[in-house]
Every structure is written in C-alpha cells, then in structure tokens.
Steps between C-alpha positions, in 0.01 A plus 500: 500500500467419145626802270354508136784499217478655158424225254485755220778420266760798326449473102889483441623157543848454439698175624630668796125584602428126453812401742337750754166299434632193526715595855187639597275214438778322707488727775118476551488127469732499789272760691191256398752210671551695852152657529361084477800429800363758695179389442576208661687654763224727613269180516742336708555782711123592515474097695730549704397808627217410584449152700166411279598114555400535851115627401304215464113461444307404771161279396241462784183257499253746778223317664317804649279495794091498438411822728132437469516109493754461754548163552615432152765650263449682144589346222933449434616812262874530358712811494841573404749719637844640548734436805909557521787308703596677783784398727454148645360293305169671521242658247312820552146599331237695554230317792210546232669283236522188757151585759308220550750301262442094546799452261761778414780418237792708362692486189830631459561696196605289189363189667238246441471389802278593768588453847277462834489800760373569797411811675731574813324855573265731354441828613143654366542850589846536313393251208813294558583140521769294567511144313722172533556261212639125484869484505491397116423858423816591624762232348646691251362846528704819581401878531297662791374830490636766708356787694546879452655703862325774351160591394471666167461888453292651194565452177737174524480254278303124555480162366228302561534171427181185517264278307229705433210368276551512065788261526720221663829657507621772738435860463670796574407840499629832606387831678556730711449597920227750478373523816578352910231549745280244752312362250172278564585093424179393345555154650357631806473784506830631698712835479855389490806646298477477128630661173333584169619437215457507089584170404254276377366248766247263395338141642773259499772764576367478863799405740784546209827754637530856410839576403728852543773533221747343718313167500353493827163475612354766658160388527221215402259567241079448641259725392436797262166707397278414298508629105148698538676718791815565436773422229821367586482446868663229715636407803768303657538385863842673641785353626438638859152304510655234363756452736262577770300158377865303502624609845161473668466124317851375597466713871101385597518127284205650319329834391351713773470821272514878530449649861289847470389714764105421504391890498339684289634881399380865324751705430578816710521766129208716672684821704176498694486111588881563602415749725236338650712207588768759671774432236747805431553646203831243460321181613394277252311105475182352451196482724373129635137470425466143657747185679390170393376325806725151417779768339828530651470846593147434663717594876702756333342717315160696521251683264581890480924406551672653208795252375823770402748221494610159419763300638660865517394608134304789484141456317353793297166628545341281188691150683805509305867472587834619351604143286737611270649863360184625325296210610239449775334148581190467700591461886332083490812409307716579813293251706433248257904478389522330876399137668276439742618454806715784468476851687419841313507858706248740410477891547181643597314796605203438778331778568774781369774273747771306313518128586772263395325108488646165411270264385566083449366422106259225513222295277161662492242309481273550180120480527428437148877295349605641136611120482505182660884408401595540922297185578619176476229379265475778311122442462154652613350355850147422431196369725204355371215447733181374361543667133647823633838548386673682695895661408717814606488764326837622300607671216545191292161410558352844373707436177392161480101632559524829335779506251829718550289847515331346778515857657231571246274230452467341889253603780551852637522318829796248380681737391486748770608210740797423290655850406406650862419268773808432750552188730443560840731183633702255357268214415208692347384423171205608311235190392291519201218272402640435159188330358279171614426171372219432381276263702219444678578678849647830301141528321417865485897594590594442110575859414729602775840510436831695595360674784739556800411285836482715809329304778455121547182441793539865607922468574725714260721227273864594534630271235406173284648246780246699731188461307573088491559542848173686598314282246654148623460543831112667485232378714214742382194349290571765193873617350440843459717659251551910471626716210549820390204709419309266782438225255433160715553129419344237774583149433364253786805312696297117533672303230768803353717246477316228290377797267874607466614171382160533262627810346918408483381133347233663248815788385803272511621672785774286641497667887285782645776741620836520374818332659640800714165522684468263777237375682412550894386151548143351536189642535247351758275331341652388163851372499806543228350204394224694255774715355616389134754202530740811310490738748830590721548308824398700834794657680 
C-alpha cells in the first residue's frame, strides 16, 4: 500500500535540519531501490506461479460442411484459439475451436513458430478436445498445467488466461466463482456441470485454463452471455467434466459422451399431485412423464413412477439433490458424472409401493443429431434422385437453413419434429426434401423444399439408406413420393437413372448419394452400368 508523506517543508532550516534532509533523501532513495527489486520479484514470482508457458494459441483452418448443398464443402474460414499442456505430451481446447478443422496449428507462448496438430478426440457435448503436435513442439519446452482435486466454492478467486481477439500476446484476466449449477453448453445444447463466473471471456479466450490462486486449473474457459443480456457472465468447463472427457478418452480409445437416463420429469411441489401419486407426507422425487423408447430406462421405468432416489441420494420434490453444504445440483448431474456401460440403482414409487431398480446406462439413439461429430465422416448423407435432393434432417442443418434462431424462423412442422418427436428404434431418421434441381423432369416441383418425407410408393421410409433402397429396387411405372401436409411428388422410374446422371452432370455433382450409403445392387432392367462412373461400388 502506498502511504502519502508530507512534502510540506518547516520554515526553520538550520544545518542540523539539512543533515536530517539529506539522511532522509538517503533513506527514500534506498526505499525507491527495494520497491524496483520487489518489483521484479513479484514479476518473477507472478510466472512462476502461474504455468502461462504451457498456454499456447491454437489456430484452426475449418472447412465446414454445405447442409443444403451436401455434396460439397463451404468455403475454408480461420479461427484462433486457446489450448494448455496437460500431462503427456498432449494439448487440450475447446471442440469448437478445432470442428471441422482441415489444418489445426499451435503456438507456444513466446514462439514464432507454429507447429502441426492433430485432433486425437473431440467431445461435442462437453466442448472439449484433445490435440497432438509434431515432436518438434516439444524439444525444448517445459511446464504442463495441472488440475484442481477440488472444485471451487463462491467467491474464490480466477485467472483466466488465452488469446482472445485486440492483440497477439497472452491475456490474463481475473474474477470471481459466482455461481455452480448444470448449465446448458451451447455447443449442443447439453446440461452438464458448469460454473459462472465474472471474468472477462471473449472470442479467442475459448479453450485457455482458468486458474485458482494456487496456480491450478480448475476449469477451461468456452462460452459466456452475450453483452445485450447480461454483464459480466462466463463460464468455465469443471474439472469433474473434464476429467470425465480424459478417463472416458484413454478408457473407450475415443469419446462416447455423457450417459443420461432418456426420461422426461415434472416435479412433485404440488401437495395434491403428491397425494395422488400415494407419497407420504416424508416422501419426496419427481414424477416420469415419458421413457424414451431407444432410452436406457425404456425396460425400467414407466410413466406415473415417481424417482425419490439416485444411486442412494435422495432427490427433492423440484429434481434436486444434496451436492454440497448449502448447495443442491439438479439430480442429471448424478447420472451424467458416470460411463456408459456402467450400472446406476434407482428408487421409485409405483403405484404408492417402493421399488428399488438397477438399470445398465446406455447410448440413446437421437432422431434428429445436435451434431454429426459421432460419424466417421463427419458429413451430411445426401440422395439425389432425378433433381430431388434428398438429406436427414439435424440440427446443423436447421442452422445452416434458418440461421441459429432457427426455433423462430423454420416451418412449424420442422421444428415440432426436432424439439418433440422421439425415435421409435435405433436406425430411424427423419428425411427432408431439402430442395430440387432444377430440370426438366422437376417442372412444376420448383417451389417445394424442406418438407419432411413420410411415405415412398405407399411404405413408411425408416431412414435415408431405406428410401435408396425402396427407390433402387422399384418396379412400379411412377415413384410416388409423400410428405407432410399430403404434398405428392411422382417422378416416372423408365430412364431415372439417365435423368440422374442429367441432373449430377448439369450441377457438378460428383456422385448421387454420399459414401456411407450403399447400394443394393442392380435393378432389372438397367444395370450399374447407367449410374455416374463416380458413384460407390455395389456391396
């Protein structure tokens, strides 16, 4: 603390005044001399207390997929990023910063060098990623960032630390934990463990470690709200989630996510919705509205059980449990903090009788994906037949037709099918007629587009491999094509093939379905041979 002296002088000046003046001036020169040493003490001290040489700046070239032309790719943007060293030899980011990257780089701090990297794993629903660089990258370098054993209470101190945009050089700012709840992940849209806090996070700072004040990380910087709702909101990733991403990369080989239940639940707060369901005036727990048909509890549980506990922890009436002193966490944290494959007990009440059930957590299957990062190509499956285009319908590809409030600005009907409709097996998927071609056989068909395909000749299409089924092996005169709200599209079969080829030669289409759609094999009457000399080889 700096203390303000008296630099009014006494009007008596006699020679021993001037010795005292002189000793004096002494004296503060020699303050002046230790305040600049621990000046550069504190600097020193302030790097090594914090391991800012292992945050380096991630730069990523993304080629995006076209949703609507799927076929091709969008034009190549650049982004840059943060990521840290974590124990060996890897780098961790957030998955946005590197999705859909065709070349990712990093750059160690102080450097001007730029080194290669390549994406081990990326998890989506947590927003994490796990990178590899080129052994140069490591010759030389020291520091790795370690990991908090605890997660942060209220009011602590944190250090972010990234690249964000207005400069080259790295960034640091503080805050403070304001808040730990599940939290949505905008990425796609999960509910996972996260923590609020009032440091600023802006693009570029994406990925970058969030420090406590003993130097360790207790969580990865990835999203905050936006200025015209809030001031002085962000969030970091935990350590818990994060090390749920490590262990279930190094256990699995890969990401295979966050198990959940697959139910949907009201909370039991009513004394006369209680007491309809036969609970005592000491029970407590939520009420299942619905079991996901592909869900894991789909044999376990039924609508009307009330859930009261957890893997033996007791959930409240609004479908919270008992985290920490003080602290209550909503009751999908204690399922998603497991791995699938692994076993969770449940509490119930069924009809006023309690029930104790164990359940095996599994993958659900999704009807409409939030993204398409599980496949191996990590692009859209398309069919075109005679000009109509023909794609699945996901979230990317209402964000890619509609913008990001898609919610607002698609089809009643689109949206509908996305935020309510549930898979009724494992392979169904919803086809949309994204748009068609022009040519001559779609004459009078221009207008149509992203309608939802229901019925190919009269049989209900399960998926998009089914509809090039039906279609390929066909004998009737007329393709008859039904969609929602009974619109019809008839194309006749003699020659579909030759007019394909038309359309995909006419549009620079290089094949007519995508490469994890396979063919059944030949139809009578016209042979492979009249498929484009680019299409995949029958299996």
């Amino acid at each position: 603390m700096l203390i303000r002296q008296n630099s009014r002088e006494e009007p008596a000046a006699t020679a021993s005044t001037s010795r005292r003046k002189k000793g004096k001036t002494s004296r503060n020169k020699g303050r002046q001399l230790e305040a600049e040493i621990q000046e550069v003490d504190d600097a020193d001290d302030f790097h090594d207390f914090l391991p800012l040489c292992a945050v380096v700046k991630v730069f990523t070239t993304h080629s995006y997929p076209h949703f609507s032309l799927p076929w091709q790719k969008r034009r190549q943007i650049k982004s840059s990023g943060t990521g840290f060293i974590i124990d060996g030899q890897r780098v961790l980011t957030n998955a946005h910063c590197v999705e859909y990257g065709s070349q990712v780089q990093v750059k160690r701090r102080g450097s001007d060098t730029k080194y290669a990297a390549k994406v081990e794993a990326l998890g989506f629903e947590c927003d994490l990623a796990l990178l590899s660089v080129e052994d140069d990258f490591w010759t030389g370098g020291d520091g790795i960032v370690k990991f908090s054993k605890k997660m942060p209470t209220f009011g602590r101190e944190v250090c972010c630390a990234g690249y964000p945009i207005g400069g080259e050089t790295l960034s640091v700012t503080d805050g403070v934990v304001s808040r730990i709840e599940v939290t949505s992940y905008t990425n796609a849209q999960a509910a996972l463990l996260g923590v609020q806090i009032d440091a600023a996070i802006n693009p570029g700072n994406s990925g970058g470690p969030a420090f406590n004040t003993e130097g360790l990380c207790v969580g990865v910087a990835f999203q905050s709200m936006n200025a015209s709702e809030a001031e002085n909101i962000a969030y970091i990733i935990p350590v818990p989630v994060v090390d749920h991403f490590l262990r279930d990369v190094k256990t699995n080989g890969s990401y295979t996510g966050f198990p959940r239940l697959g139910i949907s639940v009201q909370g039991m707060e009513n004394t006369s919705l209680r007491r309809a369901h036969q609970m005592d005036s000491g029970a407590k727990g939520v009420l299942v509205r619905n079991v996901l048909p592909t869900g894991c509890m789909r044999d376990v549980l039924k609508p009307t059980d009330v859930v009261t506990h957890i893997g033996g922890e007791s959930i409240g009436n609004d479908g919270t449990f008992v985290w920490r002193k003080h602290e209550r966490m909503a009751f999908s944290w204690l399922v998603s903090q497991k791995f699938f494959g692994d076993s969770i007990t449940i509490s119930i009440l069924r009809e006023g009788k309690p029930m104790e059930l164990t359940a095996k957590l599994e993958q659900e299957h999704e009807l409409v994906p939030s993204h398409l990062h599980d496949r191996e190509m990590s692009t859209p499956s398309y069919i075109v037949i005679a000009g109509l285009v023909y794609t699945v319908l996901t979230v990317p590809y209402m964000r890619s037709e509609f913008g990001e409030e898609w919610e607002a600005e698609a089809p009643v009907d689109l949206v509908m099918a996305v935020t309510h409709r549930e898979a009724k097996t494992g392979t169904e998927q919803l086809v949309i007629l994204s748009h068609i071609l022009s040519h001559d056989c779609t004459i009078g068909y221009d207008e149509m587009e992203n309608v939802l395909l229901v019925s190919f000749n009269g049989t209900k299409v399960e998926n998009l491999q089914h509809l090039l089924d039906l279609t390929y092996r066909s004998t009737d005169e007329f393709l008859r094509f039904e969609f929602t709200e009974k619109h019809l599209v008839v194309v006749e079969r003699e020659g579909i093939l030759e007019r394909t080829r038309a359309v995909c030669q006419e549009h620079s289409i290089s094949s007519p379905i995508s490469t994890d759609l396979r063919l059944p094999g030949p139809v009578e009457g016209c042979g492979a041979s009249s498929l484009p000399a680019s299409s995949p080889e029958e299996s």
